[in-house]
PLY file of the C-alpha trace (Angstrom):
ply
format ascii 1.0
element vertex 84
property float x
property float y
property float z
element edge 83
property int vertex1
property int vertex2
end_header
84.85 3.48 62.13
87.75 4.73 60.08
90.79 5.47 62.98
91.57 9.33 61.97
87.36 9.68 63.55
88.07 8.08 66.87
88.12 10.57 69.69
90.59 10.75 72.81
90.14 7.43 75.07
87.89 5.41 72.61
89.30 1.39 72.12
88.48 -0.58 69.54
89.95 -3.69 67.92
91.57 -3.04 64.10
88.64 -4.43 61.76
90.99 -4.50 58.23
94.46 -2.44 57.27
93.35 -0.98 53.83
96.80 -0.35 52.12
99.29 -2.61 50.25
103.12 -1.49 49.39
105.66 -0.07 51.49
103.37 1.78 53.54
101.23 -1.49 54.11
104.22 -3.25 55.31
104.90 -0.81 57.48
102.06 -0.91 59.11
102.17 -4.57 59.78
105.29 -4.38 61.09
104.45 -1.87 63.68
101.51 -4.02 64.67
98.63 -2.53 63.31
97.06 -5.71 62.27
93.17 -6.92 62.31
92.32 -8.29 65.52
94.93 -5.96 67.04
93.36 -4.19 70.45
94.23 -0.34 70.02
93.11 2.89 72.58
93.46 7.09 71.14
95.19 8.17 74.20
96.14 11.93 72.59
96.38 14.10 69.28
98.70 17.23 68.67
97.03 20.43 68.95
95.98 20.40 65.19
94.75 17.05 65.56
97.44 15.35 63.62
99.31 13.18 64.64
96.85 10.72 66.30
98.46 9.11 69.54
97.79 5.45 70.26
98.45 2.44 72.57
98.97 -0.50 71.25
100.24 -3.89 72.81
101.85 -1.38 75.75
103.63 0.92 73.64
102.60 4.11 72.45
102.67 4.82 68.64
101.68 7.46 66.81
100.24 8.03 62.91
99.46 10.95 61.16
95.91 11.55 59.87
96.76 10.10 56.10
98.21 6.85 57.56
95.32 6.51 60.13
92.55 6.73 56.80
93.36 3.41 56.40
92.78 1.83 59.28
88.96 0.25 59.86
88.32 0.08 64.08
85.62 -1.63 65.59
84.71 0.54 68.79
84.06 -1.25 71.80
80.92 0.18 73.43
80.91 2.10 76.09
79.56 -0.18 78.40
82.57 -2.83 77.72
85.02 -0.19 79.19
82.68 0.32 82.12
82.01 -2.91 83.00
83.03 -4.01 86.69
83.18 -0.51 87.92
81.09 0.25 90.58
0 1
1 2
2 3
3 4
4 5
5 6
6 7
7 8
8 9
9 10
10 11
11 12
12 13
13 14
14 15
15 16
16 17
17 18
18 19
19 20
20 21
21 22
22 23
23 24
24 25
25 26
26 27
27 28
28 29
29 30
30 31
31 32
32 33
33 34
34 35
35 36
36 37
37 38
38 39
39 40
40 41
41 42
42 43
43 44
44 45
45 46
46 47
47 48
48 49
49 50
50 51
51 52
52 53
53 54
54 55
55 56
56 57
57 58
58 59
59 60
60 61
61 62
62 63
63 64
64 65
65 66
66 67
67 68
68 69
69 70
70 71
71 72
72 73
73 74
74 75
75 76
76 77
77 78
78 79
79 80
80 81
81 82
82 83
């Protein structure tokens, strides 16, 4: 699922980081790398910028930087699992 789609309190891990360059780079830097666990924890009022956690920090990324970002969502059950 493309990251810009995700809704408030859905995880997933970073599938692939579809951008090269400076922006790319970027990107990288900031940790948003496959494999990389990520949670939407909030969006602005018009829905951009997307909020995010990401190895205990927050981050955030506006819509056109987030269209490049391929999440796998972890089910719902994962999240639930242990809870009683």
């Amino acid at each position: 699922m493309n990251l810009r789609k995700m809704q408030t309190g859905q995880s997933g891990i970073i599938a692939s980081v579809k951008i090269g360059g400076s922006l790319g780079l970027r990107m990288r830097e900031m940790g948003l790398v496959p494999g990389t666990e990520i949670t939407v924890t909030g969006r602005a009022p018009l829905y951009d910028p997307v909020k995010l956690r990401i190895h205990g920090q927050t981050l955030t990324l506006r819509n056109s930087e987030a269209d490049y970002i391929e999440v796998d969502i972890k089910a719902e059950t994962d999240s639930a699992e242990g809870k009683c």
